[in-house]
N, CA, C, O and CB atoms as a CASP TS submission, in Angstrom:
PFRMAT TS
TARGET T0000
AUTHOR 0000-0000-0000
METHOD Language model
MODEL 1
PARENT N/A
ATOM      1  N   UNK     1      61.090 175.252 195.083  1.00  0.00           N
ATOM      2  CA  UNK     1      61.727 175.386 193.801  1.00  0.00           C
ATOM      3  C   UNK     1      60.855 174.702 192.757  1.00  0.00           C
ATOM      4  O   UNK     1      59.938 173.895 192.911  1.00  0.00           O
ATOM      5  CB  UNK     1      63.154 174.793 193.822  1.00  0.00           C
ATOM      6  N   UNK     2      61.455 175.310 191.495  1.00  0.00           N
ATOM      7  CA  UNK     2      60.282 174.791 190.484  1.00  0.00           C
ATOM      8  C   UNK     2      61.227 174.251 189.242  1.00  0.00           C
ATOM      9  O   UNK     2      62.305 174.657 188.807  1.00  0.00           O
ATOM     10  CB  UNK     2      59.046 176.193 189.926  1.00  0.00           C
ATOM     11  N   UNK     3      60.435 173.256 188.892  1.00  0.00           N
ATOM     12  CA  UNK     3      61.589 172.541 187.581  1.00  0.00           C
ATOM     13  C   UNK     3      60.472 172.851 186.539  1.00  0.00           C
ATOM     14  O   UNK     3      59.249 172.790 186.660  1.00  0.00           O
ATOM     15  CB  UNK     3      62.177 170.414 187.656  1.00  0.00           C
ATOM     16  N   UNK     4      61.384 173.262 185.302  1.00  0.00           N
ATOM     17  CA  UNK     4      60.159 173.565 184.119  1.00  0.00           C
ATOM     18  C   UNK     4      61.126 173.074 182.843  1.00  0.00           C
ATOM     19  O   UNK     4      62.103 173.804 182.673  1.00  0.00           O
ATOM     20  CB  UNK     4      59.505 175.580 183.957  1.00  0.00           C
ATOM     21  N   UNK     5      61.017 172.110 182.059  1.00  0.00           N
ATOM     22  CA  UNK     5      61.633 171.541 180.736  1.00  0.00           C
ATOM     23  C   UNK     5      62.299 172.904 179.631  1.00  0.00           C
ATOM     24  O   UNK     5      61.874 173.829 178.939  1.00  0.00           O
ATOM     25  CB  UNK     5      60.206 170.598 179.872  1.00  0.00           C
ATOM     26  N   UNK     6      63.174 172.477 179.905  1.00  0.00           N
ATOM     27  CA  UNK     6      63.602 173.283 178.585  1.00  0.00           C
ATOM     28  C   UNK     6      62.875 172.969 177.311  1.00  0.00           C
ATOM     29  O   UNK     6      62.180 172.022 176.945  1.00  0.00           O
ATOM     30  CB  UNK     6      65.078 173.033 178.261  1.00  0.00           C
ATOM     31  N   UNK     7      63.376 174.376 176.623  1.00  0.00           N
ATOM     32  CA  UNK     7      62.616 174.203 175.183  1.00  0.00           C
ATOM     33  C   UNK     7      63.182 174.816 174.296  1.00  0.00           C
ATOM     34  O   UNK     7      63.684 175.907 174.565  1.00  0.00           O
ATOM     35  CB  UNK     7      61.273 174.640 175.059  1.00  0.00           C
ATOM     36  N   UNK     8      63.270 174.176 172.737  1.00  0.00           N
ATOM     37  CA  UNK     8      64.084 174.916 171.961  1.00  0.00           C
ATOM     38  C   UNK     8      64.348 176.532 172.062  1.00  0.00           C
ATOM     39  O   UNK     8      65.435 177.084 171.891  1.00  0.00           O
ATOM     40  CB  UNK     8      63.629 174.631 170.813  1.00  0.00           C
ATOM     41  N   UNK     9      63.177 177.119 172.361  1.00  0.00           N
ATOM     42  CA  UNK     9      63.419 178.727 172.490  1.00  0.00           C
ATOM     43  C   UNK     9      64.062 179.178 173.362  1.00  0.00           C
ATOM     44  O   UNK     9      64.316 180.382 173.326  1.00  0.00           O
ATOM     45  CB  UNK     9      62.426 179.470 172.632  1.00  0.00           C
ATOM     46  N   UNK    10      64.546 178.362 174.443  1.00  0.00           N
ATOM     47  CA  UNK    10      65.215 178.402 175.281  1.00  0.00           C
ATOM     48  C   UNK    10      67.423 178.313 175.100  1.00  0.00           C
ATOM     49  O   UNK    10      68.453 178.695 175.656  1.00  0.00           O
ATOM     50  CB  UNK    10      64.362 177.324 175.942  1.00  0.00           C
ATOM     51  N   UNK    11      66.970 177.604 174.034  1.00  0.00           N
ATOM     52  CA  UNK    11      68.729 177.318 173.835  1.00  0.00           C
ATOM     53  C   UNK    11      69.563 178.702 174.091  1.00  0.00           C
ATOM     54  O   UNK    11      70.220 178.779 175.129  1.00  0.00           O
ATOM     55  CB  UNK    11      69.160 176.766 172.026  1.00  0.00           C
ATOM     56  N   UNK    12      69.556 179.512 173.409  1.00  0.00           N
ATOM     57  CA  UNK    12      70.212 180.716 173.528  1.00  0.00           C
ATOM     58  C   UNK    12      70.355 181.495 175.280  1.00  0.00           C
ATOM     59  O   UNK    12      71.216 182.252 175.727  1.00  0.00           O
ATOM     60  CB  UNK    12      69.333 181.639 172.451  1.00  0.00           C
ATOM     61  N   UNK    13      69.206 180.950 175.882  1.00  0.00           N
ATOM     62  CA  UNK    13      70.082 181.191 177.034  1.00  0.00           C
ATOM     63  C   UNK    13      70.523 180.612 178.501  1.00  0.00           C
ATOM     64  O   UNK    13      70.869 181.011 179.613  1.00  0.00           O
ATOM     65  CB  UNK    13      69.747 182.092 177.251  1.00  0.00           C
ATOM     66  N   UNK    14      70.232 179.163 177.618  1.00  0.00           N
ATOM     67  CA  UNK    14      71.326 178.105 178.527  1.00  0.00           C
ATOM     68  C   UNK    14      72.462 178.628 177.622  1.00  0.00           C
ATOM     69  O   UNK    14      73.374 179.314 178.085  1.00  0.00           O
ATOM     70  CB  UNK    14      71.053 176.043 178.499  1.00  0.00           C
ATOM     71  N   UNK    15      72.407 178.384 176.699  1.00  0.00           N
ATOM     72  CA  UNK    15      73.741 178.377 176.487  1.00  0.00           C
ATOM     73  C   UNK    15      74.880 179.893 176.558  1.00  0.00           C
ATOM     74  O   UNK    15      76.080 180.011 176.309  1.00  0.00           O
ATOM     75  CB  UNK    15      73.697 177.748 175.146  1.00  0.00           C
ATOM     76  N   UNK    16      73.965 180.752 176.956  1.00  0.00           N
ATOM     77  CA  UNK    16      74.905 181.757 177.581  1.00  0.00           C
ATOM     78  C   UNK    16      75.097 181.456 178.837  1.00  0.00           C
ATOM     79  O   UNK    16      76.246 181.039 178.981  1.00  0.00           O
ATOM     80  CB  UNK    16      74.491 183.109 177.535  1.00  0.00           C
ATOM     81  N   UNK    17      74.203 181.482 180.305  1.00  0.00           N
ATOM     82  CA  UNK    17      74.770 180.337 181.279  1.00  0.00           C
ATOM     83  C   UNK    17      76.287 179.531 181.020  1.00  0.00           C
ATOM     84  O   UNK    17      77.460 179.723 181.342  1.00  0.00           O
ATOM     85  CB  UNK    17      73.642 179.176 181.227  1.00  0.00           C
ATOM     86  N   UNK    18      75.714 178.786 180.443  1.00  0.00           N
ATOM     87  CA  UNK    18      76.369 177.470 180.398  1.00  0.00           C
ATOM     88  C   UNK    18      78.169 178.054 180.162  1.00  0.00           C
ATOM     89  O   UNK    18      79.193 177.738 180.767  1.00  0.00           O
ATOM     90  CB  UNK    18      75.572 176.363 178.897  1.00  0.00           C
ATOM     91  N   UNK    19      77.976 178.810 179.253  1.00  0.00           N
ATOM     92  CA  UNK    19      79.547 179.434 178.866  1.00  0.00           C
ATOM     93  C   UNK    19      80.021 180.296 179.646  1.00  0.00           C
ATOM     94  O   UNK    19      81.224 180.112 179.834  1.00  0.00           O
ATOM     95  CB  UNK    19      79.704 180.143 177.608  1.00  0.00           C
ATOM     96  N   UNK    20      79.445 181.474 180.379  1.00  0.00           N
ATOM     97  CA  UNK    20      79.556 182.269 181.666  1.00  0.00           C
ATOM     98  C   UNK    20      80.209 181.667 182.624  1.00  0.00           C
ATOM     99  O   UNK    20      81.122 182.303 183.151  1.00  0.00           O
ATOM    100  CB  UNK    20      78.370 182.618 182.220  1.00  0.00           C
ATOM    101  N   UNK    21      80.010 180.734 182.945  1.00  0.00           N
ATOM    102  CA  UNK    21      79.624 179.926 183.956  1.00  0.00           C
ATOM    103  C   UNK    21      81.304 178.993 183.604  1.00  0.00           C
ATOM    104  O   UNK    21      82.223 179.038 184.422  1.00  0.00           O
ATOM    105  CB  UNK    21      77.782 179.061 183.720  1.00  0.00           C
ATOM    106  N   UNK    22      81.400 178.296 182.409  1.00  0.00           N
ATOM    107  CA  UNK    22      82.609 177.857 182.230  1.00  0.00           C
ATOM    108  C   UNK    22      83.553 178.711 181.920  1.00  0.00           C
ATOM    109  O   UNK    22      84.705 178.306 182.078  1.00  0.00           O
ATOM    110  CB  UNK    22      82.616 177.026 181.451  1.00  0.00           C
ATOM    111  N   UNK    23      83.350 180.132 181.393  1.00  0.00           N
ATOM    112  CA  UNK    23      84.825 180.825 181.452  1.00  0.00           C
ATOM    113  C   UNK    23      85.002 181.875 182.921  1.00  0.00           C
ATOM    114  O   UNK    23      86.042 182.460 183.225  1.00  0.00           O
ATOM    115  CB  UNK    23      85.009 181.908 179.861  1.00  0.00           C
ATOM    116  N   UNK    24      83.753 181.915 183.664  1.00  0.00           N
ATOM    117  CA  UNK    24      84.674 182.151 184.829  1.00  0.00           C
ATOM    118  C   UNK    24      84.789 181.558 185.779  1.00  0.00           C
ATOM    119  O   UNK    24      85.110 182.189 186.786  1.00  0.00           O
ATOM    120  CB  UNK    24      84.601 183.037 185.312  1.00  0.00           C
ATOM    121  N   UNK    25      84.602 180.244 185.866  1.00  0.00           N
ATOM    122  CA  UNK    25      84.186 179.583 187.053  1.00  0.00           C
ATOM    123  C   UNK    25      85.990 178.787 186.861  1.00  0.00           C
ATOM    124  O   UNK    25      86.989 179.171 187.470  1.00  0.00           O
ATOM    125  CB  UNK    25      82.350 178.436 186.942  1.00  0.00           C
ATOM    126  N   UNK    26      85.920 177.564 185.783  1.00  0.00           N
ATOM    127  CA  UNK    26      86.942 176.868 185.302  1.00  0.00           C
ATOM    128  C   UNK    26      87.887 176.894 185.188  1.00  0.00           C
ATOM    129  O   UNK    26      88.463 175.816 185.331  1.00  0.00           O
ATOM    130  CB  UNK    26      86.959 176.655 184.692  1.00  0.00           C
ATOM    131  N   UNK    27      88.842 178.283 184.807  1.00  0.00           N
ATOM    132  CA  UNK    27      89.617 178.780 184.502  1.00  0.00           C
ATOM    133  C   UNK    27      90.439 178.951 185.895  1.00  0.00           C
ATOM    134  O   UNK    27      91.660 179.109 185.892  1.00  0.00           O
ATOM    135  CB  UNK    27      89.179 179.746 183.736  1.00  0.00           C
ATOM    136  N   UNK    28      89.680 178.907 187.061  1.00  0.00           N
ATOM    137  CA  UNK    28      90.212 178.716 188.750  1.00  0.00           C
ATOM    138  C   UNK    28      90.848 177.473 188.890  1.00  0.00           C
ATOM    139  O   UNK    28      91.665 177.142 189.749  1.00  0.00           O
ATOM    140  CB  UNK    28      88.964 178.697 189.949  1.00  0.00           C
ATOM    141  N   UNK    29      90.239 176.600 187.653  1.00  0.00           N
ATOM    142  CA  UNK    29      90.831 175.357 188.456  1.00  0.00           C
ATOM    143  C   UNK    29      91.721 174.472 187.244  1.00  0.00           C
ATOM    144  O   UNK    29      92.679 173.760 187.545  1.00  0.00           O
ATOM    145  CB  UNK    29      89.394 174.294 189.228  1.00  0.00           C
ATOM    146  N   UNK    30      91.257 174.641 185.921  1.00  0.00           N
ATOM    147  CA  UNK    30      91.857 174.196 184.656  1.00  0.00           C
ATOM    148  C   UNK    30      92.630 175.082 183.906  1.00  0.00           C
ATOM    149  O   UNK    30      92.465 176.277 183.665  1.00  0.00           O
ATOM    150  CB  UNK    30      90.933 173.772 183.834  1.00  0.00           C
ATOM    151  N   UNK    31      93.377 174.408 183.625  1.00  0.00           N
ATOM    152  CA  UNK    31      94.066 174.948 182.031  1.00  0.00           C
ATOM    153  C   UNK    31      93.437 175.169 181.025  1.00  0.00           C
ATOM    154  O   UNK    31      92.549 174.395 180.669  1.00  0.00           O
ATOM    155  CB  UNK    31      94.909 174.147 181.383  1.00  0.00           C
ATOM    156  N   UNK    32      93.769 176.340 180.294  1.00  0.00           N
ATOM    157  CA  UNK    32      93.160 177.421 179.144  1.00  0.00           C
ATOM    158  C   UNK    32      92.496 176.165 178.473  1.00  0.00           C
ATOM    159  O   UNK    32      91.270 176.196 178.370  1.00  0.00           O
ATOM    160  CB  UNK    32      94.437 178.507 177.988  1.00  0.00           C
ATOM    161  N   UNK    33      93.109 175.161 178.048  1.00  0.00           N
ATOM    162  CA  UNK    33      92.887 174.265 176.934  1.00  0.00           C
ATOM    163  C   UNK    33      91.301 173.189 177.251  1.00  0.00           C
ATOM    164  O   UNK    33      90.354 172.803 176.564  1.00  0.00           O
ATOM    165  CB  UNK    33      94.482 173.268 176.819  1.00  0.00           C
ATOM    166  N   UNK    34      91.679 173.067 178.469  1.00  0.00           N
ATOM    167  CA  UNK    34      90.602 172.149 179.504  1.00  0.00           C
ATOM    168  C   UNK    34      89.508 172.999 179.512  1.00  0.00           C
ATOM    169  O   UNK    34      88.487 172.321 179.402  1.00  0.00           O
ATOM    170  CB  UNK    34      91.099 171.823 181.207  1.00  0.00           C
ATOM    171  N   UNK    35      89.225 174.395 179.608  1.00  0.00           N
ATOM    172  CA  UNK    35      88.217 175.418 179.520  1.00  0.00           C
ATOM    173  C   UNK    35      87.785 175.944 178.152  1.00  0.00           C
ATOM    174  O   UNK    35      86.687 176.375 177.798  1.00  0.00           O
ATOM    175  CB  UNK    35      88.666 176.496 180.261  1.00  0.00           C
ATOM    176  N   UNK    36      89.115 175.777 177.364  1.00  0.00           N
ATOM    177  CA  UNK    36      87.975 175.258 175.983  1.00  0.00           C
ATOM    178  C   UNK    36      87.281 174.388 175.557  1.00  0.00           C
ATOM    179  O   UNK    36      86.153 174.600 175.111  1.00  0.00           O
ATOM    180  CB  UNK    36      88.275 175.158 175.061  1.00  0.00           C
ATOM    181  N   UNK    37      87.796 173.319 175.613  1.00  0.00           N
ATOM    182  CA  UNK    37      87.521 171.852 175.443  1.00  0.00           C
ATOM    183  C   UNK    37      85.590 171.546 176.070  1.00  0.00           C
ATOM    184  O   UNK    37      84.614 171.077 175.484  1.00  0.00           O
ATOM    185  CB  UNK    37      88.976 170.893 176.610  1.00  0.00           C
ATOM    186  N   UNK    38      85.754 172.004 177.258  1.00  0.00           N
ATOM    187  CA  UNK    38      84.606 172.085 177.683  1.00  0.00           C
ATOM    188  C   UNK    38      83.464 173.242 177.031  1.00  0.00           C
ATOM    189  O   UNK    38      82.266 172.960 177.048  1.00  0.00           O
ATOM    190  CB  UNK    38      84.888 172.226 178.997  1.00  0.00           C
ATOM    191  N   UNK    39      83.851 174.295 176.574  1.00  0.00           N
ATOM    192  CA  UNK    39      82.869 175.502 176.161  1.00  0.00           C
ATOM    193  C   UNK    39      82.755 174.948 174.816  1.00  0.00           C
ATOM    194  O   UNK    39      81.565 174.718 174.600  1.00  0.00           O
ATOM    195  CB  UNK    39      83.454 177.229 176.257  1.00  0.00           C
ATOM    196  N   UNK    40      83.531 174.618 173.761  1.00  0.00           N
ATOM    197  CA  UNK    40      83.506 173.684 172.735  1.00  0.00           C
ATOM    198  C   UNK    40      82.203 172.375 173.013  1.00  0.00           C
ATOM    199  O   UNK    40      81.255 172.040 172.303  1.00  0.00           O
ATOM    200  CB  UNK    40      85.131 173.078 172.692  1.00  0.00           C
ATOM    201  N   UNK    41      82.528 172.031 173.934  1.00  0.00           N
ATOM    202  CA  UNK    41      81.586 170.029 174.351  1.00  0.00           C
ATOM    203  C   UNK    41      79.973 170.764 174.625  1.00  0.00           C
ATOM    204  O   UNK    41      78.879 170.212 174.510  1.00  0.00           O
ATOM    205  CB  UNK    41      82.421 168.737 176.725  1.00  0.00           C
ATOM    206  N   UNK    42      80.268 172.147 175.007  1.00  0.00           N
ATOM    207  CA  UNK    42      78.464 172.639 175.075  1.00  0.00           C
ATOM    208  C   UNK    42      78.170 173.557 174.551  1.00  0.00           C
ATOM    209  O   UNK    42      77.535 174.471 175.078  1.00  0.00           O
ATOM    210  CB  UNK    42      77.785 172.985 176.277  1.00  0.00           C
ATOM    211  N   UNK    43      78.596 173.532 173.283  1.00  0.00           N
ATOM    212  CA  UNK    43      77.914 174.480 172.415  1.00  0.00           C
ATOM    213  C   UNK    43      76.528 174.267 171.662  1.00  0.00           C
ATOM    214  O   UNK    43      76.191 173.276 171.014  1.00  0.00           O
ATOM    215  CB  UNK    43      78.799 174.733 171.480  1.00  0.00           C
ATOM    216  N   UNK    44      75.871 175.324 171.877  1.00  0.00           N
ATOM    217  CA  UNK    44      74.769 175.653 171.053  1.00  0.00           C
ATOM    218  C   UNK    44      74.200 174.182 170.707  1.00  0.00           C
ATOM    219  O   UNK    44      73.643 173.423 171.500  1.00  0.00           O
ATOM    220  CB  UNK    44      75.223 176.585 169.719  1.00  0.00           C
ATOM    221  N   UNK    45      74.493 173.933 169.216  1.00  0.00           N
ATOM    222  CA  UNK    45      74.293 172.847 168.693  1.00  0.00           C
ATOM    223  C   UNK    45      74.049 171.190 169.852  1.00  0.00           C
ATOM    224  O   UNK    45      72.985 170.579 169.742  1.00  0.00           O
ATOM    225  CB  UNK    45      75.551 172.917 167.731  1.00  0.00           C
ATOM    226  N   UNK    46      74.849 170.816 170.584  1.00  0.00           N
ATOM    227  CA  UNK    46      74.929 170.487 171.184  1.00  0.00           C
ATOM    228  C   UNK    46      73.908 170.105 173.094  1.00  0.00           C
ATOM    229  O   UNK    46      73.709 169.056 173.708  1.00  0.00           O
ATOM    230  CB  UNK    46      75.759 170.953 170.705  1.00  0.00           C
ATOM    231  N   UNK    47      73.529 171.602 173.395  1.00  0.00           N
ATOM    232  CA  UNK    47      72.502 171.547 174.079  1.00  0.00           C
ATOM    233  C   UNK    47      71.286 172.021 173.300  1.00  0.00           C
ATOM    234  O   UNK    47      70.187 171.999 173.854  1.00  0.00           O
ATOM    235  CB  UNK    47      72.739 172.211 175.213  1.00  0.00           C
ATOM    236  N   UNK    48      71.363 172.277 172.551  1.00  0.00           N
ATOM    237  CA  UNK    48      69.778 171.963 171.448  1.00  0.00           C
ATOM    238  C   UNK    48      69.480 170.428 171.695  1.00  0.00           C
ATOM    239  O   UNK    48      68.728 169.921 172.527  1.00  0.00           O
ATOM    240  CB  UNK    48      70.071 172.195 169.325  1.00  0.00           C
ATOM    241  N   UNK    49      70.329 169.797 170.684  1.00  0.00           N
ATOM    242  CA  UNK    49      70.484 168.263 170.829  1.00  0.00           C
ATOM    243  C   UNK    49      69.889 167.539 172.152  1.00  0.00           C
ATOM    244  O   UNK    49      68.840 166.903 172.262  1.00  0.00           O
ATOM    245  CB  UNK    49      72.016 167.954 170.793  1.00  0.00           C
ATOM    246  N   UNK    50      70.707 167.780 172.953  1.00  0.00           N
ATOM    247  CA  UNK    50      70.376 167.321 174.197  1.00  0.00           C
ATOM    248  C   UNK    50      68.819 168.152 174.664  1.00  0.00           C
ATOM    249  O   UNK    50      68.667 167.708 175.802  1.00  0.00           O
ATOM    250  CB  UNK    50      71.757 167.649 175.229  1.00  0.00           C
ATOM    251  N   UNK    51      68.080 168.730 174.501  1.00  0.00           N
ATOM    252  CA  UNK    51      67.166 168.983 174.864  1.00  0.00           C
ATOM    253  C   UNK    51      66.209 168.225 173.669  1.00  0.00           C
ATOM    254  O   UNK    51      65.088 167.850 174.013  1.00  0.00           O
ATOM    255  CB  UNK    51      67.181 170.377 175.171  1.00  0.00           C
ATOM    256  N   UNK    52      66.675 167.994 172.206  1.00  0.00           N
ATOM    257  CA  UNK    52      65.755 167.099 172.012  1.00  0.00           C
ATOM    258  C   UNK    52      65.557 165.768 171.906  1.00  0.00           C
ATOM    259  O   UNK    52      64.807 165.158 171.144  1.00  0.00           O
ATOM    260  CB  UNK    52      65.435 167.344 171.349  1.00  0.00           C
ATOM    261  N   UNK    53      66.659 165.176 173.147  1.00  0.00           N
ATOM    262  CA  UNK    53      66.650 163.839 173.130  1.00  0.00           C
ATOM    263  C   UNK    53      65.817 163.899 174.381  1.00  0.00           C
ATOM    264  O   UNK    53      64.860 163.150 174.575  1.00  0.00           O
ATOM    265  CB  UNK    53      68.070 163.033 173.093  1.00  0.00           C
ATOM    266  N   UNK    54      66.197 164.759 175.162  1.00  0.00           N
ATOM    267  CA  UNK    54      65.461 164.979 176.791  1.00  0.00           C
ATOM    268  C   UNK    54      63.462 165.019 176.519  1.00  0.00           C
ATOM    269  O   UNK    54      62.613 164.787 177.380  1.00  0.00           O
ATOM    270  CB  UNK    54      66.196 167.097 177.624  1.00  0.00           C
ATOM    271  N   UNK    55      63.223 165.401 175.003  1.00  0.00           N
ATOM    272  CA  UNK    55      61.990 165.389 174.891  1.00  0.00           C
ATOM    273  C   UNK    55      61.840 163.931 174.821  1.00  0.00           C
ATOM    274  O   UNK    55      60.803 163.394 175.209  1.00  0.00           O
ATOM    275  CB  UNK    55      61.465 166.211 173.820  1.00  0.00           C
ATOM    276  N   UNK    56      62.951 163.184 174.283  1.00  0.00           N
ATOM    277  CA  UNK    56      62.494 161.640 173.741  1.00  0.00           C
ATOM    278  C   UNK    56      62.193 160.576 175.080  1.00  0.00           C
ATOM    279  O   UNK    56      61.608 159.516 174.855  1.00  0.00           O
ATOM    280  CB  UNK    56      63.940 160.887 172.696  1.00  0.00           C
ATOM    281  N   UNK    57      62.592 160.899 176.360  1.00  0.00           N
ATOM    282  CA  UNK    57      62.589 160.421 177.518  1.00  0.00           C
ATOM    283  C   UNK    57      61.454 160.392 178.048  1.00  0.00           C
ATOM    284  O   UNK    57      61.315 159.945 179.186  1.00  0.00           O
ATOM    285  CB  UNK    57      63.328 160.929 178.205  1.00  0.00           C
TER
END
């Protein structure tokens, strides 16, 4: 397996992942509200962010 850094050009599709992933995975085990809450906590904005603090490391 291979690890390769995210990069801003990249945001758009973690963050489709990332939401895929929480509305059908979550919704098995949480409440509607708990599966927003979370798709809300990783939005866009948010894993941008975090990828450019991950550069600061």
């Amino acid at each position: 397996m291979k690890y390769i850094r995210a990069i801003e050009k990249d945001t758009e599709q973690i963050f489709d992942v990332v939401q895929k992933t929480i509305k059908n995975i979550y919704p098995k085990y949480y409440p509607k509200e708990v599966v927003d809450f979370f798709c809300d906590l990783h939005c866009k904005e948010k894993i941008s962010e975090d990828m450019l603090w991950n550069d600061k490391v």
